[in-house]
C-alpha positions in Angstrom: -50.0 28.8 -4.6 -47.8 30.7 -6.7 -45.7 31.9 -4.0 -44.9 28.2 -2.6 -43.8 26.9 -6.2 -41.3 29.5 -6.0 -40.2 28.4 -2.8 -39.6 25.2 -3.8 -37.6 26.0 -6.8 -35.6 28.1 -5.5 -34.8 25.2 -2.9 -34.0 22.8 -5.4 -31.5 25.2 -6.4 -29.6 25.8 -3.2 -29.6 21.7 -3.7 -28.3 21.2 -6.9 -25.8 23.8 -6.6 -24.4 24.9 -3.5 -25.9 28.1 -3.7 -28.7 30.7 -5.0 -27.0 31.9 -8.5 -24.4 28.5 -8.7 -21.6 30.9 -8.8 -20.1 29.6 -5.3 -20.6 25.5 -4.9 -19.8 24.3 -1.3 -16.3 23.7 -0.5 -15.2 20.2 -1.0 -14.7 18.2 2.2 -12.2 15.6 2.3 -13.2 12.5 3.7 -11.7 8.9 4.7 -10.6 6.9 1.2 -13.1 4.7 0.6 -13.9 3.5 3.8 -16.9 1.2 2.1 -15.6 -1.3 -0.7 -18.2 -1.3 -3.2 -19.2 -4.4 -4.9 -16.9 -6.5 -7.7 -17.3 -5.4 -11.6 -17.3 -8.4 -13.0 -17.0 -6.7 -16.4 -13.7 -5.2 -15.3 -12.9 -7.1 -12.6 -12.2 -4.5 -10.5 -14.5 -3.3 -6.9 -16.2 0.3 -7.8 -14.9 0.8 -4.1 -11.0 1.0 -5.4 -11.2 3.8 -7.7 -8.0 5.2 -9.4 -6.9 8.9 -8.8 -8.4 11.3 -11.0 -5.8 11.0 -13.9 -4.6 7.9 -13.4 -5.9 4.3 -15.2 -6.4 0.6 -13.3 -3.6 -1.6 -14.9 -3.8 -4.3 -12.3 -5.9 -5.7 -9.7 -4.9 -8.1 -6.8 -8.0 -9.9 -5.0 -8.2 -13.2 -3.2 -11.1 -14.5 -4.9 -9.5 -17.6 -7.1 -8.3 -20.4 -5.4 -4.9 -20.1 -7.1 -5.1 -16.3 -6.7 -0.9 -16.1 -6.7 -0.8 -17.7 -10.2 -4.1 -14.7 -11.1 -1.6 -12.0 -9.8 1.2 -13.2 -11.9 1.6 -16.5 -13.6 5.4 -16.7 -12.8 5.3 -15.5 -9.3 6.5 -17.9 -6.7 7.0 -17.3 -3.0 10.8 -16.5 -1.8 9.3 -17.3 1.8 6.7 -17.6 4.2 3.7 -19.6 1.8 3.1 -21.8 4.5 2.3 -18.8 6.9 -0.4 -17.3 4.4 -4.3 -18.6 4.2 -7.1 -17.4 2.5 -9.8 -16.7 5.1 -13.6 -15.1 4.5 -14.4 -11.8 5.8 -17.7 -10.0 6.0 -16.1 -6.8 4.0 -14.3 -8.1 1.6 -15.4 -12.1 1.1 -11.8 -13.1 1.1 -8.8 -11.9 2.1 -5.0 -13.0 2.9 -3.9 -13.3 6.8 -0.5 -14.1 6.7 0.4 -15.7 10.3 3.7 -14.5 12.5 5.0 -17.5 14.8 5.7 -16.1 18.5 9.3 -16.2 18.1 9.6 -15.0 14.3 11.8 -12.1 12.8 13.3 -11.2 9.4 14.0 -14.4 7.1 17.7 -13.4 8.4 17.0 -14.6 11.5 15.2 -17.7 10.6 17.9 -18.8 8.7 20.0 -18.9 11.9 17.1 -21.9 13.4 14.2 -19.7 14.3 10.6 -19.9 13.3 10.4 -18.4 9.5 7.6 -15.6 9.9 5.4 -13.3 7.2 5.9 -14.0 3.4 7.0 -12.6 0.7 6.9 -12.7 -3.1 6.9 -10.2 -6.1 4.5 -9.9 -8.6 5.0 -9.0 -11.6 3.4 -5.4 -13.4 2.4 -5.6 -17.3 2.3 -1.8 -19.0 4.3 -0.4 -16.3 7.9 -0.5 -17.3 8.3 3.0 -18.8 6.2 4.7 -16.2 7.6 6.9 -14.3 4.7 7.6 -12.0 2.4 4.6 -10.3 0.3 4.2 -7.3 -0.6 1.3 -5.3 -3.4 0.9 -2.6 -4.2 -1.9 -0.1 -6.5 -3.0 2.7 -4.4 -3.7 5.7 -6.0 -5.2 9.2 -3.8 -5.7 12.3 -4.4 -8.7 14.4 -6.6 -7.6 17.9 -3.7 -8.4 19.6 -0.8 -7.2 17.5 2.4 -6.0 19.7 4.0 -3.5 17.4 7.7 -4.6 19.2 10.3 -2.6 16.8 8.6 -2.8 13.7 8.3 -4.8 10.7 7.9 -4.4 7.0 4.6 -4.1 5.0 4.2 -4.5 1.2 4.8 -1.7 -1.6 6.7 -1.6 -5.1 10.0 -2.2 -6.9 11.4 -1.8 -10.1 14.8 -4.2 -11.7 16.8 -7.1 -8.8 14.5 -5.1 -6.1 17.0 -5.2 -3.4 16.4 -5.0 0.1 17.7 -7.2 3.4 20.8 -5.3 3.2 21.7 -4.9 -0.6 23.6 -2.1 -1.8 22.3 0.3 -4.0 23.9 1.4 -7.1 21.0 3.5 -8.8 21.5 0.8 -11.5 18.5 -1.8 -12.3 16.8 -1.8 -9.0 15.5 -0.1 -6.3 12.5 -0.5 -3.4 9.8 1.1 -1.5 8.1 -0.8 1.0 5.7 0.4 4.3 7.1 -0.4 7.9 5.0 -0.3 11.6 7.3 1.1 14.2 7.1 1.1 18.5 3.4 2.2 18.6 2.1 1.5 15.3 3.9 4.3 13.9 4.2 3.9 9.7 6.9 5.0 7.6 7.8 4.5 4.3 11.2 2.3 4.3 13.0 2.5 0.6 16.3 1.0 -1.0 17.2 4.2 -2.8 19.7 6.7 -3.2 22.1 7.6 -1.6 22.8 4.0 -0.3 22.7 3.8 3.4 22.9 -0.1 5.0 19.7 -1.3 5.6 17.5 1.2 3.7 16.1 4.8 4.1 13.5 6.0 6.9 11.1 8.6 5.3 8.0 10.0 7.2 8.4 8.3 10.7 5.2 8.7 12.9 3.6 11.0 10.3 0.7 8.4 10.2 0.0 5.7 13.2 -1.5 2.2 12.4 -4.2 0.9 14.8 -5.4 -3.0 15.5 -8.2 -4.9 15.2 -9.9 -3.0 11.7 -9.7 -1.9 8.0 -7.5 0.2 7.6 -7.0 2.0 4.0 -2.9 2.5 2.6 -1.8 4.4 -0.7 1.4 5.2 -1.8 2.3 7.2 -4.9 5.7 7.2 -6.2 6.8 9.6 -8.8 10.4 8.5 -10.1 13.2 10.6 -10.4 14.4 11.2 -14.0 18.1 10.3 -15.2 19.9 10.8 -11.9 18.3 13.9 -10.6 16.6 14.3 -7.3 13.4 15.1 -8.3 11.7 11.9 -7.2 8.6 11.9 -5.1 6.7 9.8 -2.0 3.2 10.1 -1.4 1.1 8.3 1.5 -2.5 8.5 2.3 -3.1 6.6 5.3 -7.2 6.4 5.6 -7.7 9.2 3.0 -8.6 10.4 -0.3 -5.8 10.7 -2.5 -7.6 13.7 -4.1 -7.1 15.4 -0.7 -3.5 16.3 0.7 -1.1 13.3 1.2 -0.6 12.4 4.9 3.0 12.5 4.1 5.0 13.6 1.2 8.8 13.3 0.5 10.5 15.1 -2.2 13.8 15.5 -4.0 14.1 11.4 -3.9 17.0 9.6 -6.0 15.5 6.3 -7.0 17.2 5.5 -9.7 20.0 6.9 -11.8 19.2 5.1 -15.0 15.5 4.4 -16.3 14.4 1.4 -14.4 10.6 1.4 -13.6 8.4 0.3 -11.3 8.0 -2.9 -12.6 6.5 -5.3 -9.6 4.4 -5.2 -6.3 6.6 -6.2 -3.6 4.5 -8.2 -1.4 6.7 -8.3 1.8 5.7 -8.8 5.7 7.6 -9.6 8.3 8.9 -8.5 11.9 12.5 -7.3 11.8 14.8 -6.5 12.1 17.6 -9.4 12.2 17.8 -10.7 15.8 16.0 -11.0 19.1 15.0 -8.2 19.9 12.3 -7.3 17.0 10.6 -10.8 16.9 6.7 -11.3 18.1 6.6 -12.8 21.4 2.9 -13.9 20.5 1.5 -15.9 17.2 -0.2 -13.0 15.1 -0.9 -12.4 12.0 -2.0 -9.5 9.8 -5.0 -9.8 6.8 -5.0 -7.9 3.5 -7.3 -7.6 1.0 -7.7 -5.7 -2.3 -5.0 -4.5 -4.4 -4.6 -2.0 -6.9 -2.0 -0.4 -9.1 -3.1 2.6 -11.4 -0.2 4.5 -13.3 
Protein backbone atom coordinates (compact mmCIF):
# COMPACT_ATOMS: atom_id res chain seq x y z
CA UNK A 1 0.00 0.00 0.00
CA UNK A 2 2.94 1.98 0.65
CA UNK A 3 4.35 1.54 -2.67
CA UNK A 4 0.99 2.84 -4.50
CA UNK A 5 0.82 6.16 -2.35
CA UNK A 6 4.06 6.86 -3.68
CA UNK A 7 2.97 6.32 -6.99
CA UNK A 8 0.46 8.57 -6.85
CA UNK A 9 2.44 11.42 -5.42
CA UNK A 10 4.89 11.35 -7.48
CA UNK A 11 2.11 11.61 -10.22
CA UNK A 12 0.60 14.50 -8.89
CA UNK A 13 3.86 16.01 -9.26
CA UNK A 14 4.62 15.37 -12.96
CA UNK A 15 0.91 17.26 -12.85
CA UNK A 16 1.43 20.20 -11.01
CA UNK A 17 4.78 20.86 -12.47
CA UNK A 18 5.74 19.68 -15.74
CA UNK A 19 8.17 17.45 -14.38
CA UNK A 20 9.71 15.13 -11.58
CA UNK A 21 12.01 17.82 -9.54
CA UNK A 22 9.92 21.16 -11.20
CA UNK A 23 13.16 22.31 -12.43
CA UNK A 24 11.91 22.07 -16.28
CA UNK A 25 7.93 23.12 -16.68
CA UNK A 26 6.58 22.12 -20.22
CA UNK A 27 7.20 24.52 -22.86
CA UNK A 28 4.49 26.98 -23.37
CA UNK A 29 2.33 26.33 -26.48
CA UNK A 30 0.84 29.16 -28.22
CA UNK A 31 -2.61 28.91 -29.07
CA UNK A 32 -5.47 30.86 -30.95
CA UNK A 33 -6.32 34.44 -28.96
CA UNK A 34 -9.19 33.79 -27.27
CA UNK A 35 -11.16 31.88 -29.47
CA UNK A 36 -14.07 31.56 -26.63
CA UNK A 37 -15.36 35.03 -25.29
CA UNK A 38 -15.96 34.56 -21.71
CA UNK A 39 -18.89 35.91 -20.03
CA UNK A 40 -19.51 39.97 -19.18
CA UNK A 41 -18.04 41.37 -15.68
CA UNK A 42 -20.55 43.31 -14.78
CA UNK A 43 -18.34 44.77 -12.06
CA UNK A 44 -15.90 46.01 -14.67
CA UNK A 45 -17.76 45.90 -17.51
CA UNK A 46 -15.50 44.19 -19.39
CA UNK A 47 -15.78 40.05 -20.91
CA UNK A 48 -12.99 37.87 -18.94
CA UNK A 49 -12.67 36.56 -22.69
CA UNK A 50 -10.81 40.12 -23.78
CA UNK A 51 -7.95 40.15 -21.57
CA UNK A 52 -5.19 42.80 -21.91
CA UNK A 53 -1.58 41.84 -22.72
CA UNK A 54 0.41 41.00 -19.84
CA UNK A 55 1.61 44.68 -18.96
CA UNK A 56 -0.83 46.45 -20.25
CA UNK A 57 -4.36 47.89 -18.39
CA UNK A 58 -8.21 47.95 -19.96
CA UNK A 59 -8.90 51.74 -20.44
CA UNK A 60 -11.89 51.31 -22.70
CA UNK A 61 -14.38 48.86 -23.76
CA UNK A 62 -16.68 48.91 -26.90
CA UNK A 63 -19.76 46.38 -26.80
CA UNK A 64 -23.09 46.58 -28.38
CA UNK A 65 -25.15 45.88 -25.43
CA UNK A 66 -27.01 49.45 -24.86
CA UNK A 67 -29.36 50.56 -27.19
CA UNK A 68 -27.59 53.84 -27.70
CA UNK A 69 -24.27 51.97 -27.57
CA UNK A 70 -22.53 54.94 -29.95
CA UNK A 71 -23.37 57.61 -27.29
CA UNK A 72 -21.69 54.45 -24.41
CA UNK A 73 -18.48 54.56 -26.59
CA UNK A 74 -18.25 58.27 -26.64
CA UNK A 75 -20.81 60.81 -25.74
CA UNK A 76 -19.74 63.22 -28.51
CA UNK A 77 -19.25 60.69 -31.26
CA UNK A 78 -21.38 61.10 -34.24
CA UNK A 79 -21.26 59.25 -37.58
CA UNK A 80 -19.31 61.04 -40.61
CA UNK A 81 -21.18 58.29 -42.74
CA UNK A 82 -22.86 55.20 -43.25
CA UNK A 83 -25.37 55.06 -39.82
CA UNK A 84 -28.09 54.02 -41.81
CA UNK A 85 -26.01 50.90 -43.10
CA UNK A 86 -25.20 49.70 -39.42
CA UNK A 87 -27.84 47.46 -37.14
CA UNK A 88 -27.48 45.87 -34.07
CA UNK A 89 -28.25 42.19 -34.58
CA UNK A 90 -28.16 39.09 -31.82
CA UNK A 91 -25.57 36.47 -32.13
CA UNK A 92 -25.20 33.24 -30.33
CA UNK A 93 -21.38 34.25 -29.24
CA UNK A 94 -21.49 37.38 -28.43
CA UNK A 95 -25.50 38.43 -27.77
CA UNK A 96 -25.04 41.50 -29.84
CA UNK A 97 -23.02 42.63 -32.29
CA UNK A 98 -22.75 45.51 -35.18
CA UNK A 99 -23.26 44.24 -39.01
CA UNK A 100 -22.66 47.10 -40.99
CA UNK A 101 -24.40 46.43 -44.61
CA UNK A 102 -22.44 47.22 -48.13
CA UNK A 103 -25.08 48.04 -51.01
CA UNK A 104 -24.18 45.97 -54.32
CA UNK A 105 -22.83 48.90 -56.09
CA UNK A 106 -21.02 50.72 -52.93
CA UNK A 107 -17.28 51.98 -52.74
CA UNK A 108 -15.37 54.64 -50.79
CA UNK A 109 -17.60 57.68 -49.56
CA UNK A 110 -15.58 59.27 -52.65
CA UNK A 111 -17.45 57.56 -54.85
CA UNK A 112 -20.78 57.97 -53.34
CA UNK A 113 -20.47 61.43 -53.45
CA UNK A 114 -20.34 61.27 -57.22
CA UNK A 115 -24.39 59.52 -57.09
CA UNK A 116 -23.61 55.97 -55.99
CA UNK A 117 -24.96 53.97 -53.16
CA UNK A 118 -23.06 55.31 -49.82
CA UNK A 119 -21.58 51.89 -48.29
CA UNK A 120 -19.84 50.88 -44.63
CA UNK A 121 -19.72 53.57 -41.91
CA UNK A 122 -17.54 55.34 -40.17
CA UNK A 123 -17.07 57.38 -36.99
CA UNK A 124 -14.35 58.03 -34.33
CA UNK A 125 -14.48 57.55 -30.87
CA UNK A 126 -13.01 59.25 -28.67
CA UNK A 127 -10.04 57.59 -25.95
CA UNK A 128 -9.95 59.07 -22.25
CA UNK A 129 -6.29 58.47 -20.46
CA UNK A 130 -4.73 57.85 -23.69
CA UNK A 131 -3.27 61.12 -24.87
CA UNK A 132 0.31 60.87 -23.61
CA UNK A 133 0.71 57.22 -24.37
CA UNK A 134 2.94 56.26 -26.58
CA UNK A 135 2.07 52.64 -26.69
CA UNK A 136 -1.80 51.20 -27.09
CA UNK A 137 -3.36 48.22 -28.39
CA UNK A 138 -6.69 47.54 -29.77
CA UNK A 139 -8.55 44.16 -30.41
CA UNK A 140 -11.77 43.31 -32.21
CA UNK A 141 -14.11 40.53 -33.29
CA UNK A 142 -14.52 40.66 -37.08
CA UNK A 143 -16.99 38.15 -39.11
CA UNK A 144 -17.16 38.30 -42.92
CA UNK A 145 -20.47 37.87 -44.63
CA UNK A 146 -20.79 33.88 -46.13
CA UNK A 147 -20.75 35.41 -49.27
CA UNK A 148 -18.28 38.21 -49.09
CA UNK A 149 -16.36 38.91 -52.53
CA UNK A 150 -13.08 40.34 -51.31
CA UNK A 151 -13.01 42.58 -55.04
CA UNK A 152 -9.83 44.94 -54.35
CA UNK A 153 -10.12 45.49 -50.92
CA UNK A 154 -11.59 47.75 -48.44
CA UNK A 155 -10.74 49.31 -45.16
CA UNK A 156 -11.37 47.81 -41.59
CA UNK A 157 -11.25 49.81 -38.26
CA UNK A 158 -8.04 50.69 -36.17
CA UNK A 159 -6.65 53.99 -34.29
CA UNK A 160 -5.74 57.62 -34.75
CA UNK A 161 -4.32 60.27 -32.91
CA UNK A 162 -4.99 64.54 -33.69
CA UNK A 163 -7.38 65.58 -37.43
CA UNK A 164 -6.83 61.60 -38.18
CA UNK A 165 -6.39 62.02 -41.80
CA UNK A 166 -7.07 59.58 -44.41
CA UNK A 167 -9.06 59.57 -48.03
CA UNK A 168 -6.21 61.19 -49.44
CA UNK A 169 -4.87 63.80 -46.82
CA UNK A 170 -1.41 64.80 -46.68
CA UNK A 171 0.69 64.09 -43.88
CA UNK A 172 2.74 66.52 -42.15
CA UNK A 173 3.92 64.48 -39.01
CA UNK A 174 2.01 67.44 -37.24
CA UNK A 175 -1.32 66.65 -35.14
CA UNK A 176 -2.53 63.63 -36.89
CA UNK A 177 -1.85 60.49 -38.23
CA UNK A 178 -3.76 56.86 -38.95
CA UNK A 179 -3.62 53.20 -38.81
CA UNK A 180 -6.40 51.31 -40.00
CA UNK A 181 -6.72 47.29 -41.29
CA UNK A 182 -7.57 46.67 -45.11
CA UNK A 183 -8.85 43.05 -46.92
CA UNK A 184 -7.18 42.70 -50.22
CA UNK A 185 -7.85 40.19 -53.63
CA UNK A 186 -8.24 36.99 -51.58
CA UNK A 187 -8.88 38.13 -48.21
CA UNK A 188 -5.43 39.11 -47.80
CA UNK A 189 -5.00 41.80 -44.52
CA UNK A 190 -2.64 44.47 -44.24
CA UNK A 191 -2.21 47.18 -42.08
CA UNK A 192 -2.98 50.56 -44.23
CA UNK A 193 -1.53 53.85 -42.19
CA UNK A 194 -1.46 57.74 -42.89
CA UNK A 195 2.19 58.13 -41.64
CA UNK A 196 5.47 59.21 -42.55
CA UNK A 197 6.90 59.68 -45.16
CA UNK A 198 3.58 60.90 -46.90
CA UNK A 199 2.81 58.88 -49.87
CA UNK A 200 -0.91 59.68 -51.63
CA UNK A 201 -3.32 57.48 -50.43
CA UNK A 202 -1.52 55.91 -47.42
CA UNK A 203 1.14 53.28 -46.62
CA UNK A 204 0.89 49.39 -47.35
CA UNK A 205 2.62 47.46 -44.48
CA UNK A 206 2.38 43.58 -44.20
CA UNK A 207 0.48 42.58 -47.39
CA UNK A 208 -0.74 38.89 -47.38
CA UNK A 209 1.16 38.24 -44.15
CA UNK A 210 -2.23 37.16 -42.58
CA UNK A 211 -5.41 36.08 -44.91
CA UNK A 212 -9.10 36.77 -43.70
CA UNK A 213 -11.65 33.99 -44.20
CA UNK A 214 -15.78 34.25 -44.42
CA UNK A 215 -18.47 33.18 -42.76
CA UNK A 216 -16.84 33.02 -38.79
CA UNK A 217 -15.15 34.85 -35.79
CA UNK A 218 -12.37 35.86 -36.49
CA UNK A 219 -9.98 37.48 -33.74
CA UNK A 220 -7.75 41.02 -34.84
CA UNK A 221 -5.08 42.89 -32.59
CA UNK A 222 -2.93 45.59 -33.41
CA UNK A 223 -0.35 47.11 -31.23
CA UNK A 224 1.16 50.38 -32.07
CA UNK A 225 4.17 51.65 -30.33
CA UNK A 226 4.77 55.42 -31.51
CA UNK A 227 7.75 56.87 -32.59
CA UNK A 228 9.33 59.46 -30.35
CA UNK A 229 10.05 63.21 -31.52
CA UNK A 230 10.63 62.50 -35.14
CA UNK A 231 12.73 59.43 -35.04
CA UNK A 232 11.87 56.18 -36.75
CA UNK A 233 11.56 54.08 -34.05
CA UNK A 234 7.86 53.42 -34.31
CA UNK A 235 6.40 50.01 -34.23
CA UNK A 236 3.21 47.77 -35.92
CA UNK A 237 2.09 44.74 -34.34
CA UNK A 238 -0.75 42.26 -35.67
CA UNK A 239 -2.08 39.14 -34.30
CA UNK A 240 -4.54 37.75 -36.59
CA UNK A 241 -6.21 34.69 -34.51
CA UNK A 242 -3.41 34.63 -31.90
CA UNK A 243 -2.15 35.30 -28.58
CA UNK A 244 -0.51 38.52 -28.33
CA UNK A 245 1.86 36.85 -25.68
CA UNK A 246 3.00 34.65 -28.59
CA UNK A 247 4.92 36.21 -31.78
CA UNK A 248 3.04 38.84 -33.79
CA UNK A 249 1.80 37.52 -37.12
CA UNK A 250 3.32 40.66 -38.55
CA UNK A 251 5.58 43.19 -37.18
CA UNK A 252 6.84 46.54 -38.84
CA UNK A 253 9.56 48.54 -37.42
CA UNK A 254 11.39 51.79 -37.81
CA UNK A 255 7.80 53.62 -38.41
CA UNK A 256 7.50 57.58 -38.44
CA UNK A 257 4.10 58.42 -37.06
CA UNK A 258 4.46 61.40 -35.85
CA UNK A 259 7.10 64.08 -35.60
CA UNK A 260 5.67 65.99 -32.74
CA UNK A 261 3.83 64.23 -29.61
CA UNK A 262 0.39 63.54 -30.81
CA UNK A 263 -1.10 60.26 -29.31
CA UNK A 264 -3.30 57.82 -30.05
CA UNK A 265 -6.18 59.57 -28.98
CA UNK A 266 -9.46 57.75 -30.86
CA UNK A 267 -10.69 54.34 -32.37
CA UNK A 268 -11.22 54.88 -35.89
CA UNK A 269 -14.16 52.96 -36.64
CA UNK A 270 -13.94 52.85 -40.57
CA UNK A 271 -15.43 50.15 -43.21
CA UNK A 272 -15.86 50.42 -46.44
CA UNK A 273 -14.91 48.93 -50.03
CA UNK A 274 -12.44 51.17 -51.89
CA UNK A 275 -10.96 52.41 -53.44
CA UNK A 276 -12.55 55.49 -55.30
CA UNK A 277 -14.29 54.19 -58.52
CA UNK A 278 -15.78 51.21 -60.25
CA UNK A 279 -13.65 48.92 -60.10
CA UNK A 280 -13.45 48.16 -56.09
CA UNK A 281 -17.22 48.32 -55.31
CA UNK A 282 -19.30 45.07 -54.17
CA UNK A 283 -21.29 43.70 -56.92
CA UNK A 284 -23.46 41.92 -54.21
CA UNK A 285 -25.26 43.56 -50.83
CA UNK A 286 -22.94 42.24 -47.91
CA UNK A 287 -22.13 43.25 -44.90
CA UNK A 288 -19.57 42.45 -42.25
CA UNK A 289 -20.42 42.03 -38.13
CA UNK A 290 -18.19 43.14 -35.22
CA UNK A 291 -18.34 42.67 -31.84
CA UNK A 292 -16.17 43.48 -28.80
CA UNK A 293 -13.76 46.11 -28.50
CA UNK A 294 -10.95 46.78 -26.45
CA UNK A 295 -8.21 49.31 -25.95
CA UNK A 296 -5.47 48.56 -23.27
CA UNK A 297 -2.31 50.95 -23.11
Amino acid sequence: MKNIWVVIEVMVAIAITGSFGGCHPAPRVPRPFATQPGPLSTASGFRSGAECPAGRVAVWNGLFDKGNWLASWDPHARFDFGRLNTEVVSDDRFGRVLRVHFPAGSSSPAYAREGHPVGGAEFKANLAGTESSTSVFLSYWVRFDARFQWIRGGKLPGLCGGRCPSGGAVVTGEDGWSSRMMWRPGGDGEVYAYILPAHEYGTELGLGTWKFATGSWHRLADELVLNSGNEPNGISRVWYDRDPASEPTFEATGLRFRSDSTGATKVFFSTFFGGHDDSWATPIDTFIDFAEFLVCR
